[in-house]
C-alpha positions in Angstrom: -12.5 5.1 -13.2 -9.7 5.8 -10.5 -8.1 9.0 -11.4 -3.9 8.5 -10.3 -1.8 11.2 -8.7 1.7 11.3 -7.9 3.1 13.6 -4.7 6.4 13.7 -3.4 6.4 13.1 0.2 5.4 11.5 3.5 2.6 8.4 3.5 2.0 9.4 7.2 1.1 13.3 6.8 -1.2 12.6 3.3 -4.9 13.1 4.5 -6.8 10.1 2.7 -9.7 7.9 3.3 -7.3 4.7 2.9 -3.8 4.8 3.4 -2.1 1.4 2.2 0.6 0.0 4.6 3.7 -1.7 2.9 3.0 -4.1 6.0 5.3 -7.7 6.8 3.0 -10.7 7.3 3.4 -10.6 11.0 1.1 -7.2 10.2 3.3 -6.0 14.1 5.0 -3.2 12.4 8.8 -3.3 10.8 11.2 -0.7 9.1 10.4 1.5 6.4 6.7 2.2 5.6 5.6 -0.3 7.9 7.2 1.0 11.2 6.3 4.8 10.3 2.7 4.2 9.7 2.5 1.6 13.3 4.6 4.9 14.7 2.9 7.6 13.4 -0.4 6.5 14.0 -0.4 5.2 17.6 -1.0 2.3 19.4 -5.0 1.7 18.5 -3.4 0.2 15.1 -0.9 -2.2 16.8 -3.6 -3.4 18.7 -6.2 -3.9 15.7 -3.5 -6.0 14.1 -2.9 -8.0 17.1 -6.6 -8.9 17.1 -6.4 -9.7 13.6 -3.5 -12.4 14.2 -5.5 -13.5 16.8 -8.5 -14.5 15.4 -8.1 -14.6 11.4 -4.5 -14.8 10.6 -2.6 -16.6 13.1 0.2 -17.7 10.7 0.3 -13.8 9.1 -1.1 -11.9 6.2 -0.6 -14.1 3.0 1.5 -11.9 0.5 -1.0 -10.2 -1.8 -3.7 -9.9 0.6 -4.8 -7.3 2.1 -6.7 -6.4 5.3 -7.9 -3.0 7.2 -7.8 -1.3 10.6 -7.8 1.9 12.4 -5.5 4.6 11.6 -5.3 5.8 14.6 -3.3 8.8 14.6 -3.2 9.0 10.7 -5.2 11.9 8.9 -7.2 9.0 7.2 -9.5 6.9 8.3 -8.4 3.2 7.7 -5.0 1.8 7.0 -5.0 -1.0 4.8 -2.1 -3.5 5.8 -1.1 -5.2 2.5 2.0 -7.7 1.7 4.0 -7.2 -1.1 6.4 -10.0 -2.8 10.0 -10.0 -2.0 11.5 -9.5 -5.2 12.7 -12.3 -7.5 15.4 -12.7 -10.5 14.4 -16.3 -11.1 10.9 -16.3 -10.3 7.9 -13.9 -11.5 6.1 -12.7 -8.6 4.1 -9.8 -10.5 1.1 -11.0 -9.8 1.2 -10.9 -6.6 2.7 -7.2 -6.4 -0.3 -6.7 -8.6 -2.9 -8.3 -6.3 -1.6 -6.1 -3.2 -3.2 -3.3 -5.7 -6.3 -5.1 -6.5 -7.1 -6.1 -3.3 -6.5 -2.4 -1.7 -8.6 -1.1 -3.8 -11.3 -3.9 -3.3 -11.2 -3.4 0.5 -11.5 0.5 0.0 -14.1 0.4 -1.9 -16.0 -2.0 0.3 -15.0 0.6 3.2 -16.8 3.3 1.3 -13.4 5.0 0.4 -13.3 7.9 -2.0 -9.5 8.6 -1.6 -6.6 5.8 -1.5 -3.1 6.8 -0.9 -0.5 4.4 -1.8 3.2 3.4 -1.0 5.5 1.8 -3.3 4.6 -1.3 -2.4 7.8 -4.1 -2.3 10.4 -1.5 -3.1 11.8 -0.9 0.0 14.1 -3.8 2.0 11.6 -6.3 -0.6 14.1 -5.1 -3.3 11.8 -4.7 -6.1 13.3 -2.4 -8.9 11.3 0.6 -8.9 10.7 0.9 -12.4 8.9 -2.0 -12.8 7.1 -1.8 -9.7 5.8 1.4 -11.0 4.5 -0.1 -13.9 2.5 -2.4 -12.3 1.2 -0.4 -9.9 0.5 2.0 -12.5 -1.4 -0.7 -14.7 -3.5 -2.3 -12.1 -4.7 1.0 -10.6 -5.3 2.5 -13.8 -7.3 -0.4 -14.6 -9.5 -0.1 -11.4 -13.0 0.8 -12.4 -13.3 2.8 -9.3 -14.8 3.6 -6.1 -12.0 5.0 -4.7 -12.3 7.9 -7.3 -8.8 8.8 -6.5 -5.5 7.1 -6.0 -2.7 8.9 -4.7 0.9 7.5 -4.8 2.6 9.1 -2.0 6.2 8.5 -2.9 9.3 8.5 -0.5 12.2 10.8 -2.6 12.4 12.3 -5.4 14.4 9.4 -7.0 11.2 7.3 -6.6 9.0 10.1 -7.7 10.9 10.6 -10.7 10.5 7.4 -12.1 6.8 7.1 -11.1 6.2 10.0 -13.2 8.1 8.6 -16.0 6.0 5.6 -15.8 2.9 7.9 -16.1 4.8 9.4 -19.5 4.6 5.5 -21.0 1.7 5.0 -20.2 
């Protein structure tokens, strides 16, 4: 079972074995989580991620999927890019917000990962409401069987770590 945690504060400075990137499909950095973790941590991860568009994803990282690197600079020792769903009013795209969950924790686990720290995946500029995102993230974590043993949502504000921890509270 994967034990969840909530802290308030910055994805780049928590010490994990995994940290999860809120990555774009080009997997060459962006704004918000993306950019800090390709900043943060140095070139070595830009470059794993180039080789990675090079010889497996040539047309980007499918949303849901998820794929590792260096962390470089990071206290941790992999990042895991993932792709969350732009968010939707007319179509349902949990699922796949879901799957950038599942498959995190997949590829930690097959990295030997006892710690995973996680972003609020899609709820930056992919405009997913935070309350719901929550709850799924919640969910599908909580239903992880484990390795990692512990998941650590590293949440950006205290707006976004209030409503995680009143997510916890339904659950």
């Amino acid at each position: 079972m994967t034990a969840i945690q909530l802290v308030q504060g910055d994805i780049t400075e928590f010490p994990a074995d995994v940290v999860v990137n809120a990555a774009n499909s080009s997997l060459l950095g962006g704004g918000g989580v993306d950019g800090a973790i390709h900043r943060r941590g140095g070139p070595d991860i830009l470059a794993a991620c180039r080789a990675l568009r090079a010889s497996h994803y040539g047309k980007g990282l499918p949303t849901g999927r998820a794929v590792a690197t260096t962390a470089g600079r990071l206290p941790a020792r992999h990042v895991v890019h993932t792709v969350g769903p732009v968010w939707s009013a007319t179509e349902d795209r949990s699922e796949l917000l879901a799957s950038c969950y599942r498959e995190s924790l997949r590829l930690a686990a097959d990295l030997g990962a006892e710690t995973i720290a996680f972003p609020a995946i899609s709820t930056g500029v992919y405009r997913w409401p935070m309350a719901d995102a929550a709850r799924i993230a919640l969910d599908t974590v909580a239903a992880h069987p484990g390795p990692p043993h512990t998941a650590t949502f590293v949440l950006f504000g205290a707006d976004a770590y209030r409503i995680f921890q009143e997510a916890v509270g339904r659950q």
